[in-house]
C-alpha positions in Angstrom: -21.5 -18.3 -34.7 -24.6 -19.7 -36.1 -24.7 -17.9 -39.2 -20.8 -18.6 -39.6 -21.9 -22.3 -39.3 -24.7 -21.9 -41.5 -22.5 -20.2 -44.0 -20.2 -23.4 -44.2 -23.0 -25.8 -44.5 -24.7 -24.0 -47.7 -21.0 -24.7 -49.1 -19.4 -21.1 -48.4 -15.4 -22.2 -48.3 -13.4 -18.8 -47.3 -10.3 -18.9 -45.6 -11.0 -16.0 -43.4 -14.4 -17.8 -42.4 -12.4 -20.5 -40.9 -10.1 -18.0 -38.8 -12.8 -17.2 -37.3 -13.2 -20.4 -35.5 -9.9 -19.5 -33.8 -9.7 -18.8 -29.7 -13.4 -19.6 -29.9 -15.4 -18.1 -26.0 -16.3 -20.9 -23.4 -19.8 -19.7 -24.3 -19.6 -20.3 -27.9 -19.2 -24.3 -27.4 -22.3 -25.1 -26.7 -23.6 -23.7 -30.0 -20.7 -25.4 -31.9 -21.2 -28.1 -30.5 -25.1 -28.7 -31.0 -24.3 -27.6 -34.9 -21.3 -29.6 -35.6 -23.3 -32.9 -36.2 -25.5 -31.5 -38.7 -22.8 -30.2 -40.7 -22.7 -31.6 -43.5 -19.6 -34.0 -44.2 -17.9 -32.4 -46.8 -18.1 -29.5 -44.4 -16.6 -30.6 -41.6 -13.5 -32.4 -43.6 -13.0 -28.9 -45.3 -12.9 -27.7 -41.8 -10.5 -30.0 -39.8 -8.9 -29.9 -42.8 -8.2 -26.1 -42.7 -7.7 -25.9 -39.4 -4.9 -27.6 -39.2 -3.0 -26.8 -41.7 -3.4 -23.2 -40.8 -2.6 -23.6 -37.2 0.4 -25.5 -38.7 1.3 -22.2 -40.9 0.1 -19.4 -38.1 0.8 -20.4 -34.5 -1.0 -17.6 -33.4 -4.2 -19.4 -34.9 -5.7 -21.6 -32.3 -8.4 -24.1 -32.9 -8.1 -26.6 -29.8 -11.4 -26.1 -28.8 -13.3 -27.0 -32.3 -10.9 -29.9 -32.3 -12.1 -31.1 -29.0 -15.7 -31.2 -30.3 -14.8 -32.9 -33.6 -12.9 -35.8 -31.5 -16.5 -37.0 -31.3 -17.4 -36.3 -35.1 -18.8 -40.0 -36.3 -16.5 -39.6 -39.7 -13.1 -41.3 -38.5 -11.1 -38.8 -40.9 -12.5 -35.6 -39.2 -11.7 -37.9 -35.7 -8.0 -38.6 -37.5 -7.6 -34.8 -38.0 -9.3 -33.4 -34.6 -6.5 -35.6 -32.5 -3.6 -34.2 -35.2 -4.5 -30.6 -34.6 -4.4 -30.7 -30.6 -0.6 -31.5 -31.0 0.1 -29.0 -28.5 -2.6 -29.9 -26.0 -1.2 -31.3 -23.1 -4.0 -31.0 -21.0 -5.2 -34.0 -18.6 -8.9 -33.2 -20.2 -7.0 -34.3 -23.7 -5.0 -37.3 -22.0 -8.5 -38.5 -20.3 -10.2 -38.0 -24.4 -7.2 -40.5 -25.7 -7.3 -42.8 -23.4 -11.1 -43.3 -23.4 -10.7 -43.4 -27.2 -7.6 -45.9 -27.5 -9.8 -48.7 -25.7 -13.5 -48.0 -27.7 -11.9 -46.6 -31.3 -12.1 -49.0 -33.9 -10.9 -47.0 -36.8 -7.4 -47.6 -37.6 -6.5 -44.2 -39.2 -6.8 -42.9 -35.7 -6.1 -45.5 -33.5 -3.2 -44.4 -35.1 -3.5 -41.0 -34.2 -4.1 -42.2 -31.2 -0.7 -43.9 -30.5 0.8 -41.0 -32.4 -0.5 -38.6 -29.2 -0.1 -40.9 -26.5 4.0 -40.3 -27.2 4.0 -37.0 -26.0 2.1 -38.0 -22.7 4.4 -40.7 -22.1 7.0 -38.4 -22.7 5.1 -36.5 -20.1 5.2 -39.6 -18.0 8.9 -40.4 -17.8 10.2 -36.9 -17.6 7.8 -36.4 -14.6 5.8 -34.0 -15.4 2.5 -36.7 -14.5 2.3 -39.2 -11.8 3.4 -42.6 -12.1 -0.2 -44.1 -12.6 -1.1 -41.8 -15.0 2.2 -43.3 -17.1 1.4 -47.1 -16.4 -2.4 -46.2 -18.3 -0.5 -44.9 -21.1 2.3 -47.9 -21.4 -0.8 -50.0 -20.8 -2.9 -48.5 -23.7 -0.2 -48.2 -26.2 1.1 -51.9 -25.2 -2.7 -52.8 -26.6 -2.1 -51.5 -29.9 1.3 -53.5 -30.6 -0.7 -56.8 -30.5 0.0 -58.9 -33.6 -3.5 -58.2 -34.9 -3.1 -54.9 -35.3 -2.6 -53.0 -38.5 1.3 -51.8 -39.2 0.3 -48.4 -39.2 -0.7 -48.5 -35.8 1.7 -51.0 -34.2 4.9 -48.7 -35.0 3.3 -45.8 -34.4 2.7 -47.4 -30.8 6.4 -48.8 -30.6 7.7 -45.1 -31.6 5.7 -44.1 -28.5 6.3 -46.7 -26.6 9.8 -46.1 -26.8 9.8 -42.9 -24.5 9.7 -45.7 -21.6 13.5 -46.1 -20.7 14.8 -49.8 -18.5 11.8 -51.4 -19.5 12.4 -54.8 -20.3 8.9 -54.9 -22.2 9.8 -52.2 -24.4 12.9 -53.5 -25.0 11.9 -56.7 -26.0 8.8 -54.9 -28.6 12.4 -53.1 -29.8 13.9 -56.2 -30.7 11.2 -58.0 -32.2 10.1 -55.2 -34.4 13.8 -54.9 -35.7 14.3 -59.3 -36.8 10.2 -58.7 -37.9 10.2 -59.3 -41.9 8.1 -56.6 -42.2 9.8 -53.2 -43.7 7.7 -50.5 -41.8 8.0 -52.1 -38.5 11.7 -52.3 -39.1 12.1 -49.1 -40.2 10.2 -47.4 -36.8 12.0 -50.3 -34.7 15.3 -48.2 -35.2 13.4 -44.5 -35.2 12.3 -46.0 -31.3 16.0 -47.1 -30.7 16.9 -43.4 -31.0 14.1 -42.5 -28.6 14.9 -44.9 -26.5 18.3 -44.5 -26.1 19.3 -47.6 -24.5 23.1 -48.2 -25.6 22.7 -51.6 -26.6 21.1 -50.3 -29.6 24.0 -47.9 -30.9 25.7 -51.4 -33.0 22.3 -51.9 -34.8 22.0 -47.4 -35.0 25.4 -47.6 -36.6 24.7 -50.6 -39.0 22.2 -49.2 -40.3 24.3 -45.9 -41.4 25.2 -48.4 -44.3 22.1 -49.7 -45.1 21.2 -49.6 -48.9 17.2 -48.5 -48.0 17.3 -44.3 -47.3 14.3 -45.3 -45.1 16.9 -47.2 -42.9 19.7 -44.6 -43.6 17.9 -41.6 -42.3 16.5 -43.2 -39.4 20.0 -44.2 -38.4 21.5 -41.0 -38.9 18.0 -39.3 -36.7 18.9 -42.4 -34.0 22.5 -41.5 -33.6 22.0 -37.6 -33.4 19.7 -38.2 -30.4 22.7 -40.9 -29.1 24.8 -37.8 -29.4 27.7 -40.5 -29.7 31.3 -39.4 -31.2 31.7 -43.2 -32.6 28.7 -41.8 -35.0 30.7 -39.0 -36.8 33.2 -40.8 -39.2 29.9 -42.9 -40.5 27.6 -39.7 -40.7 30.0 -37.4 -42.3 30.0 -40.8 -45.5 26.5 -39.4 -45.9 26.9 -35.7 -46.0 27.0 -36.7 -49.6 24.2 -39.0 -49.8 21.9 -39.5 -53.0 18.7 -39.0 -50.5 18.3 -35.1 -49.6 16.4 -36.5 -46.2 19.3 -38.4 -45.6 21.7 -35.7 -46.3 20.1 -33.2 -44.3 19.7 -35.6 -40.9 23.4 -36.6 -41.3 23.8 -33.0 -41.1 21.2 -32.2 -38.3 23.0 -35.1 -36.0 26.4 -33.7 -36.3 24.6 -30.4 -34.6 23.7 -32.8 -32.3 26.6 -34.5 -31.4 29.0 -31.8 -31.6 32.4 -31.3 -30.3 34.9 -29.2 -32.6 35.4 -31.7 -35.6 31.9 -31.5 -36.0 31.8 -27.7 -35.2 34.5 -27.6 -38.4 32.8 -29.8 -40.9 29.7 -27.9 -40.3 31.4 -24.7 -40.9 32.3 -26.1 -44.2 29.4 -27.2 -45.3 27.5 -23.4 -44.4 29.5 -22.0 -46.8 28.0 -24.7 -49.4 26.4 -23.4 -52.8 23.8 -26.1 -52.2 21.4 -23.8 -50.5 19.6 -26.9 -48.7 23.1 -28.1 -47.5 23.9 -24.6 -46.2 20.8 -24.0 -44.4 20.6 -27.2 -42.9 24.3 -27.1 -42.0 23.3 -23.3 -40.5 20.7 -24.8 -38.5 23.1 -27.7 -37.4 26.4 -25.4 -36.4 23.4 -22.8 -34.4 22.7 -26.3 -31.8 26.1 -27.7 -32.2 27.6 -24.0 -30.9 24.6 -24.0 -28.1 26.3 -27.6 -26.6 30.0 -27.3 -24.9 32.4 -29.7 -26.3 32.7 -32.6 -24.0 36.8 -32.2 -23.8 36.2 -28.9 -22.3 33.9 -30.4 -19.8 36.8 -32.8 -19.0 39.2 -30.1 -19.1 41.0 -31.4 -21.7 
């Protein structure tokens, strides 16, 4: 480990050097973790850096324990990186990290970040999986980061999380604002959170939106009313099988796998038969979920 580490900081940058760092021993932290502050900067970035995107690319490739360290790094991009590698840490050590971090960070590229993880424990939270207290400290710390002098970045990150909390009249209400706010990026997550959130009084607004001339809106919409899984979605969503906007295009697509039912089942068969080859797999990946679901007439034996 230390002449790995010492490697790195002379300015050695070799893929395989990095693997190494991967499913690192308990008795290995220690060293890291004395080392990792004298790094030198560049080092480190290259590092996080890496090691993300190859976990991304190999998920046999695990790094959570170098991220852990670097949570503390003092350089808030390392920090941004650390907390975007542990993706798939749903450990009540990592919870504990965020939500000592969400009330003393003052960065916002990962206070960000922060709001970013918290979803996935409040997800957590509502689905049961951790007590009830556990999921008040989460609403509580990502309620902090929607105050009105927070940066956009972070505020709609926190309302996309925030949105995992269903019959909350709070949440609701952050919903609401967020969609009337004159500011485009908070609109724009204010109907990615209505999809999350799936309270049907947002399915009008979901369904508006369909029509909208921004592609940010459009695709958002389409997302939203995949996860709504809502028949009154298809005749609008199947107008953008054709959009201008491949994203678009593609989550029309995706949320008629969602939905389902035979007349999606059919237009999906269609479209796999496409010679757009980003129409076909998307409309292969779509009719694969879409088969998965029974069709809600033969659940009503109709």
């Amino acid at each position: 480990m230390t002449v790995l580490l010492q490697g790195f900081a002379g300015g050695r940058r070799v893929t395989a050097d990095v693997v190494k760092l991967s499913d690192l021993g308990r008795g290995e932290i220690p060293v890291l973790r004395a080392a990792w502050p004298a790094l030198p900067l560049d080092a480190r970035r290259y590092l996080v850096h890496q090691m993300v995107d190859l976990a991304e690319s190999n998920l046999a490739l695990h790094f959570g324990r170098v991220f852990h360290v670097a949570l503390t790094d003092a350089d808030p991009e390392v920090r941004a990186l650390a907390i975007s590698g542990l993706w798939e840490d749903e450990s009540a050590d990592f919870l504990a990290q965020l939500l000592r971090m969400a009330g003393t960070e003052r960065e916002p590229v990962v206070r960000e970040g922060i709001a970013v993880a918290l979803g996935r424990f409040a997800y957590l939270a509502v689905t049961g999986v951790l007590d009830e207290e556990t999921g008040r400290r989460i609403r509580q710390a990502l309620l902090a980061y929607l105050r009105p002098g927070e940066p956009v970045a972070v505020r709609r990150r926190a309302l996309e999380s925030l949105a995992y909390f269903p019959n909350d009249a709070r949440v609701d209400q952050l919903i609401a604002e967020s969609y009337a706010s004159p500011i485009h990026d908070l609109r724009v997550s204010s109907v990615f959170a209505m999809g999350r959130n799936l309270n049907r009084r947002w399915l009008p607004g979901v369904l508006a939106e369909l029509e909208s001339d921004d592609p940010e809106f459009r695709y958002e919409a389409a997302r939203a009313c995949g996860e709504f899984g809502d028949s009154s979605a298809v005749d609008p969503l199947l107008t953008l099988i054709d959009d201008e906007d491949r994203e678009v295009q593609t989550a029309a697509i995706g949320a008629l796998g969602q939905i389902g039912g035979q007349r999606c089942v059919n237009v999906l068969r269609r479209l796999a038969e496409s010679d757009d080859i980003v129409v076909r797999e998307a409309a292969d990946e779509a009719l694969a979920q879409a088969l998965d679901e029974p069709d809600p007439m033969d659940l009503l034996g109709l």
